[in-house]
Structure formats: C-alpha cells, structure tokens
Steps between C-alpha positions, in 0.01 A plus 500: 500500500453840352571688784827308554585552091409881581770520765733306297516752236417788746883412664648383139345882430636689782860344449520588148425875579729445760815444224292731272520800712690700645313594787129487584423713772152468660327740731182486704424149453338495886246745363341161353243380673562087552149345501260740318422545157741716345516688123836591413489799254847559329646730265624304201843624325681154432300277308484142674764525739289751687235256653801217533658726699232604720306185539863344621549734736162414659452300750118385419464300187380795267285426182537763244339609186724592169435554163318245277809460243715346732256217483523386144669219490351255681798346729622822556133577618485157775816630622416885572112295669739322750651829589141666554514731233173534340454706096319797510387590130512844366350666182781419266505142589158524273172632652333115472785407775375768759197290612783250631562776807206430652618155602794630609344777661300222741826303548606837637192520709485136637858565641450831683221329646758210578717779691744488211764719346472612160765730285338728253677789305223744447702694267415282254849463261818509604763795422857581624343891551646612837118591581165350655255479195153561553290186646252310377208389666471179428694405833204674662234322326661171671435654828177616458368175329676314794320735757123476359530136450706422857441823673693317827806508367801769613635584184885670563623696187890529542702740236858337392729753360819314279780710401766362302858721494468366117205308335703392187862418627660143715548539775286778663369583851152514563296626811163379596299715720162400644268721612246573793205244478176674343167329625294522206171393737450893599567673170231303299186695510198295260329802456783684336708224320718796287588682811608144638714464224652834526629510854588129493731586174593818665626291849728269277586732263664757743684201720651386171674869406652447857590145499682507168691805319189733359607767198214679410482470118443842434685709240837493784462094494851447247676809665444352875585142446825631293606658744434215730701269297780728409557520881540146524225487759405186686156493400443154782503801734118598423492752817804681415388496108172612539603756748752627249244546232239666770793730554588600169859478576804546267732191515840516363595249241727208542707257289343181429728237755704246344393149528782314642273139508552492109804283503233249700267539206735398251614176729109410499448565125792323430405193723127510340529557154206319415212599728677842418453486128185359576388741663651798277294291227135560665579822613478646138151423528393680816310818362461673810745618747257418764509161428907450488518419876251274477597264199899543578385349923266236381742374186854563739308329805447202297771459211822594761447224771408254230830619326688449823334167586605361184842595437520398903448124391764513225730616699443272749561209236831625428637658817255331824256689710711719697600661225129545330365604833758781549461643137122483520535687840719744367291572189220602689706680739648715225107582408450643886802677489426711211163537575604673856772640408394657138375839425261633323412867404154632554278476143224727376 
C-alpha cells in the first residue's frame, strides 16, 4: 500500500513540476546504475523543490534525507515518511535533537544494504550561490558505517548537479545533470579514515563544479556572475557556462527580452483570484528566497486544481457538463501555455 501511495504522489509530483516549469532538462541519467546501492550526492540551491525534482526524475524509488524542520508538524511529517524523506537534525535544531541522527543514520545503512537509493545534499543548507559549497562528511560516515557493518555491499556514490536559469522567479528552466558513478568500496581505507574522507569528498566535490554552473567565490565571485547575468546567459547550458567562466571571456550585454506570455498571466490571475490571493497571502511569510519555489509549487499544486474542480461543478449546475469540462480544460491549458511559453531573466 505504501509503495502504491509513493507512486501516487511520485506522478501527482512529476505533473505538477510539469505545469510548474518551464523546462526540466535531464542529462546522464544512464550513468545510474539500476540494481545496486546507489548515494546520490547533490548540490542544494532551491530549497525543497531540489530533491522533488530529482527524486521525480528517477526512475528507482529514492529515499532522501532533509532537514529536521520540515518535520514539525506532525501530518505534514506522515506525508513527507510516505515520500521517503527521512529528518536529519543539525546543531540549531538544539544539540539534545542530534542523538536522533543516529537512527536515521541506520535507516540509511539498512537500505544501502537493501541495494537502495538514497539523496543526500552534503552541503549541508541550501543557497541560491551560483557555487559548490564545501561538503560535509556526514554523507561519508553513512558509507563507512554501512561498509564495516555490511562490508558486501557495492556502495555507488553518484554527484547530481541542479541548475536553475532562476531560483526565485515562475516559471524557470532547470537542468539536472548526473554524474559518473563513484564506487565508494575502493576509496575506503580503515586504517586511514581522514584520508577516506578526503578523496571521497574530493571525487563528488569536483563532479559537482562540472555537473552544475561552479563560480569560484573568490573576491571576482559578484563581478563574474554580473557579467553572466547582464549577458542574458542561459545558465541550463552548464558546459557552455562553465566553459565561459574557465575562459575568462568578455560577453557583451543584452536587453532583458520582453515577456509576451503576460497577457496569459493576467487571463489566469483573473480566472483564479482566490487561490491567487491566497497564495499572495502566505507568500509574505516566506523568509527566504530559497524557499519561494518551494511553498508557491506545493500551495499552487494544491489550491489551483481544487479551485478549478470547484468552480467546475457550479458551472456545471448552471450551464451542463460540456461546458464545465471545456472551461476546466482550458484553465489548465492557459497554466501550460504560460509556463512554456513565458520568460524569465537569469537571477543572481
């Protein structure tokens, strides 16, 4: 029963992001290997919408571990279980809390054992940064733990680099590029657990300045990515990106393009006011930028086809079914439309 509520929401998921976005790209997916155990290790820009994104665009059912706050209310926290997400508890969540990891840590274990998939972001927080943040090793300890205790098991260690065009803004592209598998089996030496640690972080770390769009935050960090955005460059395209900022080349600017979808936008507004207003309503308290995608997906997911539904049935009390069925169709049509045809300029 779970798994088949895990696909359920998996596809009700996927279709959402689907409207949401405007395109997800994805890129060396067949580097995943399909029966072993595998650690995805992904750089972590976008709040929650990073591991919905990934973990949809997976074809093994992927557990993965997020932070302990999106846990707090208890329904909320049944919910995420179904989806295999799992709370990992840092220092600020209150040092009493941290002993809690170690459960989760041999959850973790038990399913790399199992020849599972597990999603981990081992840099720890999330931030829009255009960069790959030092890692932590606490993705590492997982492997080793797993190795003393089941020393058996092939343990793969696959870098996902996401790159949003803009973090912050509806709709956006994003690219998803998976990396060459890393067997962590012949990098763990016992007898020299920091060295271990080092090249294993060193592995991922490197993959994930390819696989997503890497400034170095130096002192040239701001001057680089402005001159990345003032170019209106297409930052989806993490080859040509990164091989623009290897190159050090000068990019002439360009106009921000005119949005011609926006006439759709006001047609959708117009014919939602109130998951709209809702929506404008909760948004006020959304502190981080990070965490815009995610509340405006999982609130629009929800309140707009409820919305639709209901004013469906009234209008199928007044005017028949034809009628309701052909405005609810068009309602959600006008959604895909400006979500494909809409753009959006590149953001810092």
């Amino acid at each position: 029963m779970k798994t088949l509520i895990y696909y359920f929401f998996k596809l009700f998921v996927k279709t959402g992001l689907f409207f949401y976005s405007k395109k997800i790209i994805i890129v060396g997916s067949e580097h995943i290997p399909k029966k072993e155990a595998v650690i995805f290790t992904a750089n972590h820009p976008n709040g929650l919408i990073d591991p919905l994104l990934i973990a949809t665009h997976i074809k093994r059912r992927t557990n993965f571990l997020v932070r302990a706050a999106v846990f707090n209310n208890p329904t909320i926290a049944k919910f995420f279980n179904l989806l295999g997400m799992m709370p990992i508890y840092r220092i600020r969540d209150g040092v009493q809390q941290l002993s809690k990891n170690e459960e989760i840590f041999n959850k973790c274990q038990l399913l790399l054992k199992n020849n599972k998939t597990l999603l981990i972001f081992p840099e720890g927080t999330h931030k829009k940064d255009r960069a790959v943040r030092p890692l932590s090793k606490g993705f590492t300890r997982i492997i080793f733990k797993t190795l003393d205790n089941f020393p058996d098991t092939k343990i793969n260690i696959v870098p996902v680099g996401i790159t949003y065009q803009n973090v912050s803004s509806y709709p956006s592209k994003t690219a998803i590029h998976f990396g060459s598998p890393i067997l962590a089996n012949n990098y763990y030496d016992k007898q020299n657990i920091n060295q271990s640690v080092k090249n294993i972080k060193e592995l991922v770390s490197n993959q994930l300045e390819d696989l997503s769009v890497h400034i170095k935050q130096d002192e040239n960090y701001e001057t680089i990515l402005s001159t990345l955005n003032n170019a209106q460059v297409d930052f989806t395209k993490v080859n040509h990106v990164n091989a623009l900022i290897k190159d050090k080349k000068i990019l002439p600017q360009k106009k921000r393009s005119i949005n011609y979808a926006l006439p759709l936008l006001l047609l959708i507004v117009l014919n939602s006011l109130a998951p709209y207003s809702i929506w404008k309503l909760l948004s006020k308290k959304v502190d981080e930028t990070e965490f815009i995608d995610t509340f405006r997906f999982g609130v629009n997911a929800i309140l707009f086809p409820l919305f639709y539904c209901i004013q469906s049935w009234v209008i199928n009390i007044f005017f028949g079914w034809k009628i309701a069925l052909l405005y609810f169709l068009t309602s959600f049509l006008l959604i895909l439309l400006y979500t494909k045809l809409s753009t959006t300029p590149p953001s810092k």
